[in-house]
C-alpha positions as CSV (number, residue, x, y, z in Angstrom):
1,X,0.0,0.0,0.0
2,X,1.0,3.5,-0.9
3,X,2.8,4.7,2.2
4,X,3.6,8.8,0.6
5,X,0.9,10.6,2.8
6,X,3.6,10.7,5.3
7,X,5.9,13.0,3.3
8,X,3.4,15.2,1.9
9,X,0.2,16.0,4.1
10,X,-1.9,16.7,1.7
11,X,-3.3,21.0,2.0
12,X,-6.6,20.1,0.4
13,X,-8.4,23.2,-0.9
14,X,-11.9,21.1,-1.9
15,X,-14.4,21.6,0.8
16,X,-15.2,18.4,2.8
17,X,-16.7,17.5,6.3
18,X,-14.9,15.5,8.8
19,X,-16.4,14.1,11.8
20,X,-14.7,13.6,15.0
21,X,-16.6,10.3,16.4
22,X,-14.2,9.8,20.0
23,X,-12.8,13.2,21.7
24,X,-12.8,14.0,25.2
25,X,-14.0,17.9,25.6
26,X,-14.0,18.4,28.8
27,X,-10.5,17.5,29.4
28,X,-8.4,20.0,31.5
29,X,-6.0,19.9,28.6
30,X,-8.9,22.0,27.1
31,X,-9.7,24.3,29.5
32,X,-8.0,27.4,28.8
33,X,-8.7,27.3,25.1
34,X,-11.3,25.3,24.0
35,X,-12.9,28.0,21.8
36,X,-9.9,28.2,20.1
37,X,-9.8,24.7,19.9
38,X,-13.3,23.7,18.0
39,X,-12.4,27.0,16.0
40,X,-9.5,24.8,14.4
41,X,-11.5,22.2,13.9
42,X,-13.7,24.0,12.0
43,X,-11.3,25.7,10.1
44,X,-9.9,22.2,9.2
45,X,-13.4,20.8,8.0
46,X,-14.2,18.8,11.5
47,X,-18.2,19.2,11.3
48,X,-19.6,18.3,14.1
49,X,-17.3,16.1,17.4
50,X,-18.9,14.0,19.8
51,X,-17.6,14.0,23.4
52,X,-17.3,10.9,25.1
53,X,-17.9,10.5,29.4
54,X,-15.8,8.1,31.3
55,X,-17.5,9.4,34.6
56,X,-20.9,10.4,36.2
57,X,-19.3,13.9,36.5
58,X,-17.4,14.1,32.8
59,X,-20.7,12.7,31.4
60,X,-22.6,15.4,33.0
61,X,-20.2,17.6,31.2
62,X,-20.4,16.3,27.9
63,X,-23.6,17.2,28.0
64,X,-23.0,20.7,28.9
65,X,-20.8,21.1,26.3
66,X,-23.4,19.0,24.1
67,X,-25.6,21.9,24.9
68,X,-23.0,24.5,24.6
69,X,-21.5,24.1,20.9
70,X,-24.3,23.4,17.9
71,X,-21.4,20.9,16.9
72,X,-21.0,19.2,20.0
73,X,-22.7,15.9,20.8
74,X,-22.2,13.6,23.8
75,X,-21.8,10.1,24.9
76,X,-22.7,8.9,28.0
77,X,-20.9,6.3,30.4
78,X,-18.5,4.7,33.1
79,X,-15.3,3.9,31.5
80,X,-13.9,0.2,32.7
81,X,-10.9,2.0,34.6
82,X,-13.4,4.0,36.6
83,X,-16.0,1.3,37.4
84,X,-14.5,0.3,41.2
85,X,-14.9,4.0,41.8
86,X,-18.7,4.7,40.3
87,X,-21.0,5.2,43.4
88,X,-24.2,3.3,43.7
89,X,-26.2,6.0,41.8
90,X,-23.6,6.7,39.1
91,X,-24.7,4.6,36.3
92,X,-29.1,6.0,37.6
93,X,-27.9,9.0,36.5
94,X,-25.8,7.7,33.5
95,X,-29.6,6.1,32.0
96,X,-31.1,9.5,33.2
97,X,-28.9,11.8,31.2
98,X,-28.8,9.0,28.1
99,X,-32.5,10.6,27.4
100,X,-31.4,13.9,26.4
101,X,-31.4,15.2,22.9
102,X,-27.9,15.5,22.4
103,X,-26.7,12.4,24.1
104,X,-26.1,10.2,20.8
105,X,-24.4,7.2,22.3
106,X,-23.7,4.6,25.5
107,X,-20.1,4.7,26.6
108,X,-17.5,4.6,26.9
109,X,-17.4,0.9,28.1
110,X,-15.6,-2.2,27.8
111,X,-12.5,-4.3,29.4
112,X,-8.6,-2.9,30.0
113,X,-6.2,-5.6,31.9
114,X,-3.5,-2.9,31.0
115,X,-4.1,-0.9,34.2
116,X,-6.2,-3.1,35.8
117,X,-7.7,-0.1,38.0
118,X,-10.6,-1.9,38.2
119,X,-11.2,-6.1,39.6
120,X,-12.3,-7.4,36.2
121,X,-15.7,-9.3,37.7
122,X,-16.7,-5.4,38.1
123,X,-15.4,-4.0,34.3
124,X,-17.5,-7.0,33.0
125,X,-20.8,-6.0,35.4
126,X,-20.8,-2.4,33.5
127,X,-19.7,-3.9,30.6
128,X,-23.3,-6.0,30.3
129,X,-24.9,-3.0,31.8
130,X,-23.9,-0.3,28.8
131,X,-24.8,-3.6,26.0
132,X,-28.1,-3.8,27.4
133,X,-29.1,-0.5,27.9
134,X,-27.7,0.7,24.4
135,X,-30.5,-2.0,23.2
136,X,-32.7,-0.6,25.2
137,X,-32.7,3.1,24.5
138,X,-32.0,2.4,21.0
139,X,-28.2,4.5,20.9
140,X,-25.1,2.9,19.8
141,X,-22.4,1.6,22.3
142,X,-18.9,2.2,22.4
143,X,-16.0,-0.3,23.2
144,X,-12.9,0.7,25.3
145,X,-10.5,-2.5,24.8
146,X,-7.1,-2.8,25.7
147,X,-5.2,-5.8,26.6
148,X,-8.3,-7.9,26.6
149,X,-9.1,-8.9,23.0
150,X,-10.3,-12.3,23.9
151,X,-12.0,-11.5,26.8
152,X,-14.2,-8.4,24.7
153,X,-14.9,-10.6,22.2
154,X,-16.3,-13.1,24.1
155,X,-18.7,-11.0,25.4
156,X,-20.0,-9.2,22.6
157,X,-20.7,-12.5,20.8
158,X,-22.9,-13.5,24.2
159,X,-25.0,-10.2,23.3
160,X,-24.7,-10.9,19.7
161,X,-27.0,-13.5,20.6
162,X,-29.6,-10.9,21.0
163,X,-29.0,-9.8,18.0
164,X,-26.7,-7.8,15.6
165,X,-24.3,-5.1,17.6
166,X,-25.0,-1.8,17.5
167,X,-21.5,-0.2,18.6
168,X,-18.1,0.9,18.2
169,X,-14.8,-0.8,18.3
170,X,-12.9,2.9,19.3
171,X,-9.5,3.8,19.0
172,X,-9.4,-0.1,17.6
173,X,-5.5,-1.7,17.2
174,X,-7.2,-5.4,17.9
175,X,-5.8,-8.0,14.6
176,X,-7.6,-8.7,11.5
177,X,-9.4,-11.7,12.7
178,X,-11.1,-9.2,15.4
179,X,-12.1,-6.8,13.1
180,X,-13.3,-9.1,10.5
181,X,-15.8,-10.8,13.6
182,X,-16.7,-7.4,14.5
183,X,-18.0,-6.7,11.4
184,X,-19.3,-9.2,11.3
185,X,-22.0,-9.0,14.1
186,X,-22.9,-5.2,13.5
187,X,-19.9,-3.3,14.4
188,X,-18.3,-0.1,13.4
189,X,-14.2,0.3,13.8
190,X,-12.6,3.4,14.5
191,X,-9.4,4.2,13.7
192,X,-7.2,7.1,15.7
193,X,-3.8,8.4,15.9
194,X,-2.5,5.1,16.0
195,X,-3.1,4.2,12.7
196,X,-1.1,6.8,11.3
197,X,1.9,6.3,13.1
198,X,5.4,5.5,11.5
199,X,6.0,1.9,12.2
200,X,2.4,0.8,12.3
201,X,1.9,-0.8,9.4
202,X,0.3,-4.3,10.8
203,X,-2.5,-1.7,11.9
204,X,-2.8,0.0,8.3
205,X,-3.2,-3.3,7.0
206,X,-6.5,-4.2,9.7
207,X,-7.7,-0.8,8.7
208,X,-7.4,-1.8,4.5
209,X,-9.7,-5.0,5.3
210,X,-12.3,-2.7,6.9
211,X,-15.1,-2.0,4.6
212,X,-15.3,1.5,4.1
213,X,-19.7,1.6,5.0
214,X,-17.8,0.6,8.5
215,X,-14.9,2.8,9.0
216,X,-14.8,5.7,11.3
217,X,-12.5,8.2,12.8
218,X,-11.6,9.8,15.9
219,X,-8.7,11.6,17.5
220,X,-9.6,10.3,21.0
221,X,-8.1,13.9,22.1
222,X,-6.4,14.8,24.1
223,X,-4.6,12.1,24.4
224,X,-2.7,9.7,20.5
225,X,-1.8,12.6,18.3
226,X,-1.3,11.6,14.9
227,X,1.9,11.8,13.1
228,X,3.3,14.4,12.3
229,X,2.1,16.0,15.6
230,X,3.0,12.6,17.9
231,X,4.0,13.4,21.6
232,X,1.8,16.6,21.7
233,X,-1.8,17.5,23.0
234,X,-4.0,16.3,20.1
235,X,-7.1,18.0,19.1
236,X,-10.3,17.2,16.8
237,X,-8.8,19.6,14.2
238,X,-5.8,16.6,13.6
239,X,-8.3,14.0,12.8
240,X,-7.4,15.5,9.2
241,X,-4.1,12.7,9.3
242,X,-6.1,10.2,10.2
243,X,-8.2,10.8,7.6
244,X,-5.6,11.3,5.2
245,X,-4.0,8.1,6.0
246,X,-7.1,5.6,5.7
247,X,-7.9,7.7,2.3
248,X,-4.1,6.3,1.5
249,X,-4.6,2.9,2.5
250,X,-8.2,2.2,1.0
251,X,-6.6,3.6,-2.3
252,X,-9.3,6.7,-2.7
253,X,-9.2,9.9,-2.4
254,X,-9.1,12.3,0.7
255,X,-12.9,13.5,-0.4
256,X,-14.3,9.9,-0.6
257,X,-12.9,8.9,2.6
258,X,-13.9,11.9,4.3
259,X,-17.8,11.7,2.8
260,X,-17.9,7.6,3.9
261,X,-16.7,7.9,7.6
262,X,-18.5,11.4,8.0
263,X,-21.9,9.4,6.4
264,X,-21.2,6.5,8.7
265,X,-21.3,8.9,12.0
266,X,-24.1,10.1,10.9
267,X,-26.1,7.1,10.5
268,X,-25.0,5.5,13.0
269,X,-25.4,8.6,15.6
270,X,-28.7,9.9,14.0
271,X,-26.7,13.1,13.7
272,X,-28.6,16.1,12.1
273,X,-27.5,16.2,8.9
């Protein structure tokens, strides 16, 4: 696969839309400028962002920024590495605020024995708690996975039993054979800074076997800048690279990518269009 986009970032003068599907707004790495910030991404073509909870409290402010910013939208849930901490009324409130408006999605949620903050008997408990509920109230769920491929897996297949999956693989650097089974029962997979990184080509070659009516991307900012910004605080404005890259590695052009993954979001979301 064609492996230029690295050189030459492309300056693309066509008007497009990008849509940022995994950011975190309310991050303190925001808070002095985050005016400035969704300025950028709108002077880079980002559309509309969706702002992801990991808390009670930092879904409560996704929705306040949901209501601040026309662009804004907000996902609601209790990440795995915060579930020891959730009080007994967090994830009440997590299904009360999932009926507003702007709340367009269940998450994030999932399994991480990387930090292993949380006993993994508990992770698993919110786990089937966010894949129930997003068939409940009818909004997509979205998957935090690290270090715990297998274990994921197994668990979306039990709710696949249910029926197809309505959800996202986020920030996803899982193997082919994952991918390929999440597609397979519903999924979407999203692609971030990762993807675009120097040595990561085992990951641009998942991301070419994704089918491009199931691609989406993210910047999961602050945190996995892209290259050629790697090691500094990313923004929803950089999802540009990422963009740029999958456009390389499907072998289409910047516009078509962009028009797919931006379509996809807002299908899958029920953004207004």
């Amino acid at each position: 696969m064609p492996s230029t986009w690295f050189e030459s970032l492309s300056g693309n003068s066509v008007p497009f839309s990008l849509i940022d599907t995994h950011c975190h707004l309310d991050a303190e790495a925001f808070h002095q400028d985050l005016t400035e910030v969704l300025q950028r991404a709108a002077d880079n073509g980002v559309e509309q962002l969706i702002t992801i909870g990991i808390t009670r409290e930092t879904s409560e402010a996704a929705v306040v920024l949901a209501n601040r910013y026309e662009p804004v939208f907000a996902v609601v849930g209790i990440q795995p590495n915060y579930a020891q901490d959730a009080a007994p009324d967090d994830w009440d409130r997590i299904v009360e605020l999932a009926s507003h408006p702007n709340v367009v999605g269940i998450g994030e949620t999932g399994l991480d024995r990387y930090w292993d903050f949380a006993p993994l008997e508990i992770q698993r408990d919110y786990f089937v708690r966010h894949l129930e509920f997003s068939r409940v109230c009818r909004k997509p769920f979205i998957v935090h996975c690290r270090e715990a491929e297998a274990d994921v897996l197994k668990m979306l297949r039990a709710d696949f039993a249910n029926g197809p999956l309505n959800g996202i693989m986020h920030s996803f650097c899982g193997d082919l054979a994952m991918a390929a089974e999440c597609v397979a029962m519903g999924m979407h997979i999203s692609f971030a800074g990762m993807v675009t990184f120097r040595k990561n080509d085992e990951l641009r070659a998942v991301a070419e076997t994704v089918p491009l009516d199931r691609l989406l991307i993210e910047t999961d900012s602050p945190y996995l800048a892209p290259h050629p910004n790697r090691g500094k605080r990313n923004e929803p404005a950089w999802v540009r690279h990422t963009a740029e890259c999958l456009a390389d590695v499907h072998s289409i052009s910047f516009e078509q990518l962009a028009d797919a993954t931006s379509a996809n979001a807002k299908q899958l979301f029920r953004l207004s269009q």
